[in-house]
C-alpha positions in Angstrom: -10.8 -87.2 48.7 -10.5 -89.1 51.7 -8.2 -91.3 53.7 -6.2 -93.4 56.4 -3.0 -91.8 56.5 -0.2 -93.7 57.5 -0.5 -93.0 60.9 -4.4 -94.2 61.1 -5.9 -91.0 61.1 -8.5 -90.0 59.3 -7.6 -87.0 56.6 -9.5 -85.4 53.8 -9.7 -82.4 51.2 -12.9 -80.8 50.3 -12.7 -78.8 46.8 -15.6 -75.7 46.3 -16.3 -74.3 43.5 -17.9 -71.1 42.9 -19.1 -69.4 39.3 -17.8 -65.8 39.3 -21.3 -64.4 38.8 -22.0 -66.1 41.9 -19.3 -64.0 44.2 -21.3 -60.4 43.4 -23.6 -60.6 46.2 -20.7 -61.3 48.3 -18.8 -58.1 47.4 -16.6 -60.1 45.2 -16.3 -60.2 41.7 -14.4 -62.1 38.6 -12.0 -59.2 37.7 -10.6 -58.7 41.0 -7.3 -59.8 41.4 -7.5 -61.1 45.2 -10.3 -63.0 46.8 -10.5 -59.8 49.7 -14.3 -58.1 49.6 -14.1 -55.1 47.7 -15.9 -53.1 50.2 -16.8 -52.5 53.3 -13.9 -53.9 55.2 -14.3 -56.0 57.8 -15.5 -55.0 61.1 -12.5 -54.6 64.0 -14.1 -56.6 66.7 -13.3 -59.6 64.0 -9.7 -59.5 65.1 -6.2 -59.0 63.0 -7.0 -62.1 61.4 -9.6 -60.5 59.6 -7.5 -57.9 57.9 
């Protein structure tokens, strides 16, 4: 959805959805209980953010 806000700027919202079977390739999968990658971790030159 997209807008003028009140101040005259521009502001939107983008919604993505993804089918569980989907998120396997990606590490992920429907039963886990957080969006994190199962495994491998992240690497460390991605930063704290990352973690």
């Amino acid at each position: 959805m997209c807008g003028i806000r009140a101040d005259g700027h521009w502001h939107g919202t983008v919604g993505v959805s993804v089918r569980g079977e989907a998120l396997r390739r990606f590490g992920l999968h429907p039963d886990q209980p957080t969006s994190a990658p199962a495994d491998p971790p992240p690497p460390s030159w991605w930063g704290p953010w990352a973690r």
